[in-house]
RODO-2510 file (C-alpha; in nm, 4 decimals, decimal comma):
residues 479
     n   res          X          Y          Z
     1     x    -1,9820     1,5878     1,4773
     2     x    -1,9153     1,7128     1,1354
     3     x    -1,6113     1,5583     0,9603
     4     x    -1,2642     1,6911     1,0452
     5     x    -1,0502     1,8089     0,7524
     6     x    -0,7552     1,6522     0,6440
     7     x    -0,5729     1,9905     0,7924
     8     x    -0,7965     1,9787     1,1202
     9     x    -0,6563     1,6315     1,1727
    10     x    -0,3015     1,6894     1,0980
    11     x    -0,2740     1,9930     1,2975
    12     x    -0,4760     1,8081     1,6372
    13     x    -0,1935     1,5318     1,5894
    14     x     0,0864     1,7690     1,6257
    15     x    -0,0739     1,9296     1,9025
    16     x    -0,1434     1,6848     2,1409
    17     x    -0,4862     1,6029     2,0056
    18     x    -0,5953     1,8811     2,2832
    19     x    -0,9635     1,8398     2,4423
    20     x    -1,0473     1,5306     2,3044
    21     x    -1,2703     1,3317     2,5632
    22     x    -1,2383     0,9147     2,4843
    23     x    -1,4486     0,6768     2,5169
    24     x    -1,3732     0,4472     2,8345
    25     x    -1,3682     0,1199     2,6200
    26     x    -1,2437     0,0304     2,2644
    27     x    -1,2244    -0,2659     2,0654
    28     x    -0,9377    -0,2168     1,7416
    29     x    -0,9618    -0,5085     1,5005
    30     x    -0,6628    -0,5383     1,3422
    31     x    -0,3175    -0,4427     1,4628
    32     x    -0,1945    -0,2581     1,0979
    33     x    -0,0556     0,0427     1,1606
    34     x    -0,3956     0,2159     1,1348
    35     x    -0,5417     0,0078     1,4800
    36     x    -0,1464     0,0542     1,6525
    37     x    -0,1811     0,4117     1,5921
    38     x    -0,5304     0,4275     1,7157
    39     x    -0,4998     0,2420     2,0260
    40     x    -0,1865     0,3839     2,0968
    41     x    -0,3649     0,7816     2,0854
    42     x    -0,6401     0,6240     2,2819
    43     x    -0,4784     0,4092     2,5787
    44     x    -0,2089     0,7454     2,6541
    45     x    -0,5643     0,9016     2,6887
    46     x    -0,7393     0,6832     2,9354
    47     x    -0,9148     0,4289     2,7164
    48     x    -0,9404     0,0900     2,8393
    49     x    -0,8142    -0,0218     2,4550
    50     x    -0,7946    -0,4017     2,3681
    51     x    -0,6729    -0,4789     2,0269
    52     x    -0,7541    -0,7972     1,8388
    53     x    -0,5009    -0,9341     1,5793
    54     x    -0,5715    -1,3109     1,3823
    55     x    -0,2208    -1,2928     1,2679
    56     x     0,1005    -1,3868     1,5306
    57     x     0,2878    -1,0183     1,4210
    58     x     0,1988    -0,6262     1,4270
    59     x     0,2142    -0,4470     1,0953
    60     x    -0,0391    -0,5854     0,8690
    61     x     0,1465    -0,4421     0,5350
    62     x     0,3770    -0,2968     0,6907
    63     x     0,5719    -0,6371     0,6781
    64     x     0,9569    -0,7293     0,6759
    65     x     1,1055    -1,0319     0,6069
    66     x     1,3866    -1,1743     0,7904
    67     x     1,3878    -1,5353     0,7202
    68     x     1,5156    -1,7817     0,5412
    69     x     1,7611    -1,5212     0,3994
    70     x     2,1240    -1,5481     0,5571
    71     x     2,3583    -1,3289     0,7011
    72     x     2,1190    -1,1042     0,8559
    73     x     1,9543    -0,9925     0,4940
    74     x     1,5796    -0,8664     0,5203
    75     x     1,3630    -0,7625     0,2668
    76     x     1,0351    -0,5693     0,2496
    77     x     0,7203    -0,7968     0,1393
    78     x     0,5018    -0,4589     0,2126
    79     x     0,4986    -0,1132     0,2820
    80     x     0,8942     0,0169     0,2277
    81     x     0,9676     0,3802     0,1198
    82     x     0,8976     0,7213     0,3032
    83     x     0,8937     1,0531     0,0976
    84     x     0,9472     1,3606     0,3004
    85     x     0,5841     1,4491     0,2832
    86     x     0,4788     1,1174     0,4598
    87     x     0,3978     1,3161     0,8030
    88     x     0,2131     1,0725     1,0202
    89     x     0,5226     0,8664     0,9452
    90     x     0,7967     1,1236     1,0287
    91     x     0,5720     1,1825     1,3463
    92     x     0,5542     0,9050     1,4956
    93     x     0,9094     0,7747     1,3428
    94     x     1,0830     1,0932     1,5568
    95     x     0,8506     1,0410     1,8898
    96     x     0,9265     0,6777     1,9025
    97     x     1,3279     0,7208     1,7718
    98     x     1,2538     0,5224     1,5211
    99     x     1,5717     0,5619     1,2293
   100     x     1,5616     0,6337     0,8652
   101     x     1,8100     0,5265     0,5843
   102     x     1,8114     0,5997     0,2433
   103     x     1,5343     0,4261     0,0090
   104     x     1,5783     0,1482    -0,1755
   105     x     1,4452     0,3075    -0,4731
   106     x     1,6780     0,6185    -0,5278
   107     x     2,0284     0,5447    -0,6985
   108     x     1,8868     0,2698    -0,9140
   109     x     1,9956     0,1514    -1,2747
   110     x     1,6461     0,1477    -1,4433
   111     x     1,6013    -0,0322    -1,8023
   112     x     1,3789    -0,2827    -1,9796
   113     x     1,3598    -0,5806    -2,0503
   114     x     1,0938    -0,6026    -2,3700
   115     x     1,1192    -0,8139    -2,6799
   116     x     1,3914    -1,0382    -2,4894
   117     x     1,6396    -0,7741    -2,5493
   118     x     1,7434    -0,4962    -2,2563
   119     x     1,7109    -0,0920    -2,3006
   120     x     1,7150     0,1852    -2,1680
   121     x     1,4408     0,4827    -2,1117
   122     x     1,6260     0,7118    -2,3419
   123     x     1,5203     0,8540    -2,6617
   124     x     1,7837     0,6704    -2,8570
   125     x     1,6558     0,3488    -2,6481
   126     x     1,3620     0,4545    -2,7652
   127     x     1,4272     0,5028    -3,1437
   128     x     1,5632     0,1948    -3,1948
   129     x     1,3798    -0,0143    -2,9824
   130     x     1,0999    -0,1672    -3,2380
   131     x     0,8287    -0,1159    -3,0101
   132     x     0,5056    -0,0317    -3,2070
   133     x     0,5636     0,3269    -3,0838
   134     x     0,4407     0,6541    -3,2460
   135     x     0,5882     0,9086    -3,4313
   136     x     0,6443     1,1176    -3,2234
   137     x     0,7160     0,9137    -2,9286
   138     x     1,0266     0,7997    -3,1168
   139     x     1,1549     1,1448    -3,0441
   140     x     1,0722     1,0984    -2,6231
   141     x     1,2521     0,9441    -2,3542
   142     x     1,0120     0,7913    -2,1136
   143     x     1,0249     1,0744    -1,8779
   144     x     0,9570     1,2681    -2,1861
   145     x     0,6449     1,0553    -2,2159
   146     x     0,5055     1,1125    -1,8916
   147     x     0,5179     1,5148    -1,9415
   148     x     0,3859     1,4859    -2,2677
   149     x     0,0852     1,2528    -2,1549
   150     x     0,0638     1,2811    -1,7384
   151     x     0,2044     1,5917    -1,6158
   152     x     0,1007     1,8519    -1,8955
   153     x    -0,2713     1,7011    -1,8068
   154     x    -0,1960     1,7627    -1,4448
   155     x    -0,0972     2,0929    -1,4412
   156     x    -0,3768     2,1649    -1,6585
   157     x    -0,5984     2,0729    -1,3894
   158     x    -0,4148     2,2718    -1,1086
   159     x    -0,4906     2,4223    -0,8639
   160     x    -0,7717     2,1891    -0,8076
   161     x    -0,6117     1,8164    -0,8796
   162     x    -0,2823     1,9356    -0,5913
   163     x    -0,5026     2,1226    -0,3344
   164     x    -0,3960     2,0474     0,0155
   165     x    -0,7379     1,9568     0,1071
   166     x    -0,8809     1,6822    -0,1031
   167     x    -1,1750     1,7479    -0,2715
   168     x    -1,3220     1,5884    -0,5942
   169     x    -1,4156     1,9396    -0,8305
   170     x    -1,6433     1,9551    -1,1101
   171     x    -1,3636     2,0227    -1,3080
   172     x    -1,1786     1,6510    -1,1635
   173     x    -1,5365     1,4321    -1,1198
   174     x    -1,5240     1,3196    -1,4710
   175     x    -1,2381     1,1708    -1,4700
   176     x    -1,3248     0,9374    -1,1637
   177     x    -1,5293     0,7967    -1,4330
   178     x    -1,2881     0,6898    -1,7246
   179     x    -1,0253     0,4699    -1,6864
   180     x    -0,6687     0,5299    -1,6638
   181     x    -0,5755     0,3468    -2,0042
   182     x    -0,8654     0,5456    -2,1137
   183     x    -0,7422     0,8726    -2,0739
   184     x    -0,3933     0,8242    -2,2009
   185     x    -0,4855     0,6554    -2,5312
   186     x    -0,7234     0,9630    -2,5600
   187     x    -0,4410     1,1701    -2,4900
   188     x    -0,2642     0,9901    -2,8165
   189     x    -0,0446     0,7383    -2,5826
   190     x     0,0622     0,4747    -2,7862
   191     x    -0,0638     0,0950    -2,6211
   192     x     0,3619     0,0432    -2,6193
   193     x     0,4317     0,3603    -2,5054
   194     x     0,1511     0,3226    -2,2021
   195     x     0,3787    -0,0342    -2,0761
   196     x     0,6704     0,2067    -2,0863
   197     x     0,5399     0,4185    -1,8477
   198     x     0,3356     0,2112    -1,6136
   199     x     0,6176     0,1330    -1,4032
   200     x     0,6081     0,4503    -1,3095
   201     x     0,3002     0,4085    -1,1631
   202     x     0,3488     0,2884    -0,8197
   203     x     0,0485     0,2326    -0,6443
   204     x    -0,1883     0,1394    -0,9797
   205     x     0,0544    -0,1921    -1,0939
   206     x    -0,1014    -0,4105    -0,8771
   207     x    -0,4253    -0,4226    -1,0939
   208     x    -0,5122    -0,2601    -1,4665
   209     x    -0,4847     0,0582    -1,5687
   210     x    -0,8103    -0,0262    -1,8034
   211     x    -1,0194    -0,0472    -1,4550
   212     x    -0,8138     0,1824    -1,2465
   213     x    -0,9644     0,5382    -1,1436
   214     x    -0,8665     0,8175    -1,4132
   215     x    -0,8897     1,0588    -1,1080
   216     x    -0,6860     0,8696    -0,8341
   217     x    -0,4409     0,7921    -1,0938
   218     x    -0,3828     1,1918    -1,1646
   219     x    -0,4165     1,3092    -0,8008
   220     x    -0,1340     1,0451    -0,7062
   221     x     0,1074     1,1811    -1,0135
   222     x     0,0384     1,5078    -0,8736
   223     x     0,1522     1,4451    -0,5785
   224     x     0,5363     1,4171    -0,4099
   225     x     0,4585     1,0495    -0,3313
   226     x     0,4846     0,9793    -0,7069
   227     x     0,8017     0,8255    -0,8654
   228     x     0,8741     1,0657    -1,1202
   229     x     0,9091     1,3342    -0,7732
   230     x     1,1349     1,1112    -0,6019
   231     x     1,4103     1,3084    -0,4835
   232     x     1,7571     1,2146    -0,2545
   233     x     1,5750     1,2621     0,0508
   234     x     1,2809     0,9804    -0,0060
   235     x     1,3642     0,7039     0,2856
   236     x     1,2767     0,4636     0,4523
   237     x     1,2901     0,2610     0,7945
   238     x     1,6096     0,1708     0,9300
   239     x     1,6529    -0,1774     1,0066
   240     x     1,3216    -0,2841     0,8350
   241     x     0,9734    -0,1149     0,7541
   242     x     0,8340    -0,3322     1,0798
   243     x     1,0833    -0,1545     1,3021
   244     x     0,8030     0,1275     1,2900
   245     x     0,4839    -0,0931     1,4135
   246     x     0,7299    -0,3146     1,6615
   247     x     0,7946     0,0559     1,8042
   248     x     0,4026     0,0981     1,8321
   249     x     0,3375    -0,2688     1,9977
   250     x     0,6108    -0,2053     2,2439
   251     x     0,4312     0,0727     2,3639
   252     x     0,1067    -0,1159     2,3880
   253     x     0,2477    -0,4645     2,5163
   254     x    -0,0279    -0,6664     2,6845
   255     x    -0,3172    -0,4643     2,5113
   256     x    -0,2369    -0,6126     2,2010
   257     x    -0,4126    -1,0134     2,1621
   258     x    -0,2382    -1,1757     1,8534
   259     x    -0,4236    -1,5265     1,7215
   260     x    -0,7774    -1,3702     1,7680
   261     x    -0,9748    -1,3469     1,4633
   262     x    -1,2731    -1,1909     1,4927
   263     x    -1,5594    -1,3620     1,3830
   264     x    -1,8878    -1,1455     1,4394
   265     x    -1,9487    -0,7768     1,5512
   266     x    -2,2724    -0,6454     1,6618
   267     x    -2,4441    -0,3423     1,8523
   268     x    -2,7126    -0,1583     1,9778
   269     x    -2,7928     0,1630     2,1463
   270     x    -2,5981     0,0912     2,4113
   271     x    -2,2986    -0,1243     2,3723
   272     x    -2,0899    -0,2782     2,0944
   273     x    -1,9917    -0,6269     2,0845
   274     x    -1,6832    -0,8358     1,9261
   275     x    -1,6709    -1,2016     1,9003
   276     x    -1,3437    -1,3615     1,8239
   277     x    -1,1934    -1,7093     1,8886
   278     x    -0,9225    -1,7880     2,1478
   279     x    -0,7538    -2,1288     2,1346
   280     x    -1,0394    -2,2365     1,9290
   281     x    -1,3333    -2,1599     2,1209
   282     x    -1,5784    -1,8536     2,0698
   283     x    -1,5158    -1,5342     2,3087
   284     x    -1,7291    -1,1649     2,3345
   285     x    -1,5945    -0,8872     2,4613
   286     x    -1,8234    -0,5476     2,5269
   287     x    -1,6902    -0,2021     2,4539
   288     x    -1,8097     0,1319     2,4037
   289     x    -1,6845     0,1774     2,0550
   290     x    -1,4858    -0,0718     1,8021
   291     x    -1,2673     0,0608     1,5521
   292     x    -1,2750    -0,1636     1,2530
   293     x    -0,8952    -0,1386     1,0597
   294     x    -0,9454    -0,4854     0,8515
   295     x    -0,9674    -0,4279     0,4855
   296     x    -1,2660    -0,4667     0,3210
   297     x    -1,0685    -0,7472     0,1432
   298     x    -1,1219    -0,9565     0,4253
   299     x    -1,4391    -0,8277     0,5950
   300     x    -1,6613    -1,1159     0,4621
   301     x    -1,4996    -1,3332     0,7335
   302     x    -1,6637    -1,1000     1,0175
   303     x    -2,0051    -1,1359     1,0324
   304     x    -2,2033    -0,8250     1,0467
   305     x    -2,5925    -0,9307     1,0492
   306     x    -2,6167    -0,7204     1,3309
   307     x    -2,4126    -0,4651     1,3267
   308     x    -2,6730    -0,2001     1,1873
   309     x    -2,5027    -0,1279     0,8727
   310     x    -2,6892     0,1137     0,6391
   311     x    -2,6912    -0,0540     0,2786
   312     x    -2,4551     0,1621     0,0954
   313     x    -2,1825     0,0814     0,3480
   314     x    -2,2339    -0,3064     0,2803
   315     x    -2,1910    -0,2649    -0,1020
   316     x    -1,9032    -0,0246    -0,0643
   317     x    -1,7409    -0,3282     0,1532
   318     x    -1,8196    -0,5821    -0,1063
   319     x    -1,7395    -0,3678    -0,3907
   320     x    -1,3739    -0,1894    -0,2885
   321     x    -1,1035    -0,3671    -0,4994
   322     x    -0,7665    -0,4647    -0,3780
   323     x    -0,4544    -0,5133    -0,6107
   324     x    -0,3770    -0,8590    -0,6369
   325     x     0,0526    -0,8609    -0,5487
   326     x     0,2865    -1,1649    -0,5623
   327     x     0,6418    -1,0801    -0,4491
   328     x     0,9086    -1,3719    -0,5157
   329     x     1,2226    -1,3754    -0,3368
   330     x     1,5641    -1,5480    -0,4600
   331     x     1,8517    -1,5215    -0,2235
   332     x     2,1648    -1,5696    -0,4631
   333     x     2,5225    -1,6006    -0,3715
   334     x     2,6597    -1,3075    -0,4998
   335     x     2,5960    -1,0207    -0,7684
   336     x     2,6475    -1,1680    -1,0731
   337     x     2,5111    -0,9089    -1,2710
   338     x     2,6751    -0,5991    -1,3846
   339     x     2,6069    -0,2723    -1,2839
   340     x     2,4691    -0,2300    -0,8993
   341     x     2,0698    -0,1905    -0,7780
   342     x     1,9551    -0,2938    -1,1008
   343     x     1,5698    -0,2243    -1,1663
   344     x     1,3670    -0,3516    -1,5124
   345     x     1,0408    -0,3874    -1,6368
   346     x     0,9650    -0,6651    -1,8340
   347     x     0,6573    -0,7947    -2,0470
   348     x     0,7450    -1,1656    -1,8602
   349     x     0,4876    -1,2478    -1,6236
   350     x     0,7040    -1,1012    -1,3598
   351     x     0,6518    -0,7699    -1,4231
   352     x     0,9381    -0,5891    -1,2081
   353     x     1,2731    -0,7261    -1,0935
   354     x     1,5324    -0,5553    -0,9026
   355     x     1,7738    -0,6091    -0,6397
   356     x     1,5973    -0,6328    -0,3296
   357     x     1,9193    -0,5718    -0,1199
   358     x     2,1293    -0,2413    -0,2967
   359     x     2,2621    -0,1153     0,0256
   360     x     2,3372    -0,4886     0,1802
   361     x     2,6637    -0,5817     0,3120
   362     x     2,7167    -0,8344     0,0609
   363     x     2,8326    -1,0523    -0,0944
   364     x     2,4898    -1,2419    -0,0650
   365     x     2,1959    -1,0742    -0,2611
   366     x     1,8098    -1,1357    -0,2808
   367     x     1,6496    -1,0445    -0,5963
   368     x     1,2903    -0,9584    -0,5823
   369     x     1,0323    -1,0511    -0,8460
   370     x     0,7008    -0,8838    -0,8884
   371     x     0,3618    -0,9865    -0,9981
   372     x     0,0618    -0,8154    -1,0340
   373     x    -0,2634    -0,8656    -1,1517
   374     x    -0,3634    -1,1493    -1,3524
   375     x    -0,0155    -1,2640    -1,3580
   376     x    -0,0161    -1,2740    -0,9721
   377     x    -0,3442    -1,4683    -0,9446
   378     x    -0,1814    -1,7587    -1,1671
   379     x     0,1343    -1,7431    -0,9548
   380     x    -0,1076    -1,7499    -0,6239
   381     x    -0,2762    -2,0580    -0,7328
   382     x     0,1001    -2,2394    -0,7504
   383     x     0,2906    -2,4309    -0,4520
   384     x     0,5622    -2,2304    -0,3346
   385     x     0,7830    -2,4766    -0,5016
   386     x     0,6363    -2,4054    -0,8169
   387     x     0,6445    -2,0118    -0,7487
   388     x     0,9661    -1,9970    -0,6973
   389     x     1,1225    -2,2417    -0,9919
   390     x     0,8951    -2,0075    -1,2160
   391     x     1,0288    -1,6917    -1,1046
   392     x     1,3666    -1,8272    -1,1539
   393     x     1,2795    -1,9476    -1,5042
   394     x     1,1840    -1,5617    -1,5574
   395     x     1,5167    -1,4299    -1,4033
   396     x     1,7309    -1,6143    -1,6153
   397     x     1,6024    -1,4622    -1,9376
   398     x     1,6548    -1,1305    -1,8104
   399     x     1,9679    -1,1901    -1,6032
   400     x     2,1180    -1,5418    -1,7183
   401     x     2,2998    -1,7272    -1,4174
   402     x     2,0652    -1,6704    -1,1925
   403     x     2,0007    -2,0067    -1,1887
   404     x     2,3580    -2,1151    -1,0773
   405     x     2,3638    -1,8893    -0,8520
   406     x     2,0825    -1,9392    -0,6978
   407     x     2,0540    -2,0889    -0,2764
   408     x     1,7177    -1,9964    -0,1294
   409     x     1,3982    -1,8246    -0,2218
   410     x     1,0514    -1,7523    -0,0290
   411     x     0,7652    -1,5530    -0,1557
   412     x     0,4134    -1,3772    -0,0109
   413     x     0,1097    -1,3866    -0,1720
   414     x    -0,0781    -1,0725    -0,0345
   415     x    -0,4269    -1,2510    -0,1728
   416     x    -0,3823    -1,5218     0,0510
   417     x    -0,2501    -1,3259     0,3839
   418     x    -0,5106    -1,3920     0,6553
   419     x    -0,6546    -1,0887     0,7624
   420     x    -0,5654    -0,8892     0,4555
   421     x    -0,6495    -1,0832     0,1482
   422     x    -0,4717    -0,7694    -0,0970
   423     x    -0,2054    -0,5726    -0,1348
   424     x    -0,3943    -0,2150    -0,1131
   425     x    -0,7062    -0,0964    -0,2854
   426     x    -0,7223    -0,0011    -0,5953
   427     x    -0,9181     0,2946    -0,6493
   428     x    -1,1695     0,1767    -0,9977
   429     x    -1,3534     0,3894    -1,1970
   430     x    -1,6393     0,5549    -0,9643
   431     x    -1,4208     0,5085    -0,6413
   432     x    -1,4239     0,8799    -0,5452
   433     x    -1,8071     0,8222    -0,4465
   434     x    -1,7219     0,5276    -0,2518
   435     x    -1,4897     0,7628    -0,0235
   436     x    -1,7227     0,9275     0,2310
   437     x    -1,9102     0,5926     0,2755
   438     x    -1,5969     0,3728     0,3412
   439     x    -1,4949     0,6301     0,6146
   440     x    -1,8407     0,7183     0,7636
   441     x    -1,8411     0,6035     1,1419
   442     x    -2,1575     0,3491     1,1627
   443     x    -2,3222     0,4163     1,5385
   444     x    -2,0441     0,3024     1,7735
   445     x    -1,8289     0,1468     1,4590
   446     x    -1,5443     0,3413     1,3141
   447     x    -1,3769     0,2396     1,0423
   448     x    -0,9750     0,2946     0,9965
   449     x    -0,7133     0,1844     0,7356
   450     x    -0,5508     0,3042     0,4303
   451     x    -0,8647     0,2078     0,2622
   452     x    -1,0020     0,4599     0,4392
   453     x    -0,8317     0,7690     0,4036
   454     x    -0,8670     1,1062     0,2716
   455     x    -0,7002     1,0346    -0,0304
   456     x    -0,8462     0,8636    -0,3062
   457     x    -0,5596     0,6131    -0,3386
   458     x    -0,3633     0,3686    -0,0592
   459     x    -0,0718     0,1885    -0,0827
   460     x     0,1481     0,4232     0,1944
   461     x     0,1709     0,4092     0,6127
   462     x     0,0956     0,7756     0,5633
   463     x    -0,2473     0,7466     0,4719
   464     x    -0,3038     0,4705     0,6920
   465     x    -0,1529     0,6821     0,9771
   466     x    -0,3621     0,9663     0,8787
   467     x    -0,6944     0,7246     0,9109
   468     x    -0,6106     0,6367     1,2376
   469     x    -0,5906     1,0267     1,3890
   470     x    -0,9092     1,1187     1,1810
   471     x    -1,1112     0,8073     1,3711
   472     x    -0,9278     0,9281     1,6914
   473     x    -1,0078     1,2837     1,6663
   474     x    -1,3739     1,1624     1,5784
   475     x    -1,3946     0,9494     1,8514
   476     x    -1,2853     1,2356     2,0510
   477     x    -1,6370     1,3942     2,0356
   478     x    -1,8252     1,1153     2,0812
   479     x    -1,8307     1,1018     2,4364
***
């Protein structure tokens, strides 16, 4: 079977996924959203679906935390916002009654924190701010910025860069091979001017914007996911982002087997097989088809000697790069700061602070700290002790009494999650050929995740979501 579309998929999903004949058994390693979603599709059509999961929790990414905060607060270590254009979400968020509430990231008071002094992203801020800006960039706020260096270049590129349908033009190929930091410094952005506007850049902070895809970068700005769209309806899950793949594992209850890492897969003409461990001791399990949802992050631990994979698909697994993501929690004992859902960017190794709790019911807040990159490698190879007294260190310059204030803290370290080993790909220059390989089903393997979507970026449920109805759809034919 030839491909579905991005459209063919969507529109099967809200139809039923009509005339689709599954295979009797499926192995899904990894219970993310992208392995819920498919099992779920599969098992309400007859498959006999068994789902393997090393960690003790559904979600992958999609992951909330609940403790060691007090009074009921819970934060989001992953996944958190919705945008009205996240369908797979809104599906399966209104068949499984699933709530939304208003994101965490609208009705913020953005500034900086540069130069150990705080601004804003006006132009007056700007003016007077003694960053090593240009001329003319004196003149700009930092949304100013963007449409002088990002959205002008977009819209240049229309209608190819916003198509519905993704699809990498002669016109767009080139820039899947410069860089992001690249393009904007050839576009006259100032080095200051570019860490003015990174924040802005969601889904490319958690790596550098001298390695990250030109291309990716541009199709993402385009898009209503990006920041500088975010309007009053972007969401997100009531109660916690792992309301939403709780909701899913409900549904699938004893097909789900948490604690079983797989180990090896293998196949043949006529049968695939998974090992995994179970209370320590070696177990396979035969099924028709396995859907493989781990990120290629964490592959390595699965031995594939056998699994017939062509050589392209092996180097696409050891190349794909993940964003490297430390998120530090404090819990403090009340706002001490003025002003309320604060938001900065710094140049401190923690990169992005905010209030992690805006709409909480107080008086207790948790302020979040985030590291990326570099910065979050040197805070990975810390104890948590140490992680957490230097993220305080970093608070107090921007907000001082954090310290006194301060009762509890925990943090994650996405490069050190078992299982996952990243915080979502980051799409480097050349990515948009690694696309059709990460995706391609291998003989009875298919191959799920946000890593493996249509679009040539990750970070959102959405695209993970969409994965998961593309590999159902495809294994829809297959029989």
């Amino acid at each position: 079977m030839r491909e579905p579309t991005q459209a063919q998929v969507r529109r099967e999903l809200e139809d039923g996924l009509p005339g689709l004949r599954p295979p009797g058994r499926v192995v899904v390693v990894g219970a993310g959203l992208a392995g819920l979603a498919t099992a779920y599709e599969l098992s309400r059509r007859g498959s006999k679906v068994t789902v393997l999961e090393a960690l003790d929790r559904p979600g992958g990414r999609a992951y909330t935390l609940r403790h060691p905060f007090a009074d009921g607060i819970h934060v989001e270590a992953g996944a958190m916002t919705v945008t009205p254009h996240c369908h797979y979400v809104l599906h399966y968020a209104r068949e499984f009654g699933v709530g939304l509430d208003t994101a965490d990231l609208l009705d913020t008071t953005f500034g900086y924190f540069m130069g150990g002094r705080h601004f804003g992203p006006d132009q007056a801020s700007m003016a007077a701010s003694g960053l090593a800006l240009t001329e003319e960039e004196t003149h700009l706020d930092v949304p100013g910025m963007i449409k002088r260096y990002v959205s002008s270049l977009a819209d240049d590129l229309q209608p190819d860069l916003g198509a519905p349908q993704w699809r990498a033009t002669d016109r767009l190929r080139p820039y899947d091979e410069r860089s992001v930091y690249d393009v904007l410094r050839e576009r006259g952005a100032s080095p200051a001017a570019i860490d003015l506007m990174e924040p802005m850049f969601l889904e490319m902070r958690g790596g550098d914007l001298r390695s990250a895809s030109a291309l990716a970068w541009l199709r993402h700005e385009a898009s209503p996911h990006s920041l500088s769209h975010a309007d009053p309806r972007w969401s997100k899950i009531a109660g916690g982002t792992d309301r939403l793949p709780h909701a899913f594992a409900d549904r699938l209850r004893d097909r789900i087997h948490y604690r079983k890492p797989v180990v090896r897969i293998r196949q043949d003409d006529e049968s695939a097989e998974v090992t995994f461990l179970e209370h320590g001791r070696p177990r396979t399990m035969t099924a028709d088809h396995v859907v493989v949802t781990v990120p290629f992050s964490a592959i390595r631990h699965i031995d594939l000697g056998e699994a017939r994979l062509p050589a392209d698909k092996v180097e696409v697994m050891r190349r794909l790069s993940y964003s490297s993501i430390v998120r530090v929690y404090l819990q403090v004992r009340r706002q001490f700061w003025a002003g309320r859902a604060v938001s900065f960017s710094t140049d401190l190794p923690v990169r992005w602070l905010r209030d992690a709790t805006p709409h909480g019911p107080g008086p207790r807040k948790v302020l979040e700290c985030l590291l990326t990159g570099w910065r979050a490698r040197m805070a990975a190879a810390m104890t948590d002790e140490q992680r957490l007294h230097f993220a305080l260190d970093q608070v107090e310059q921007v907000l001082p009494g954090a310290r006194e204030h301060f009762e509890l803290g925990t943090s994650v370290v996405w490069d050190q999650e078992r299982g996952i080993e990243g915080a979502y790909i980051l799409p480097e220059v050349g990515h948009e050929r690694l696309m059709p390989v990460i995706r391609r089903p291998e003989g009875r393997l298919h191959f799920a995740g946000e890593h493996a979507g249509f679009e040539p970026n990750g970070g959102s449920m959405t695209f993970a979501l969409e994965s998961a109805a593309r590999t159902v759809v495809e294994l829809g034919h297959t029989s």
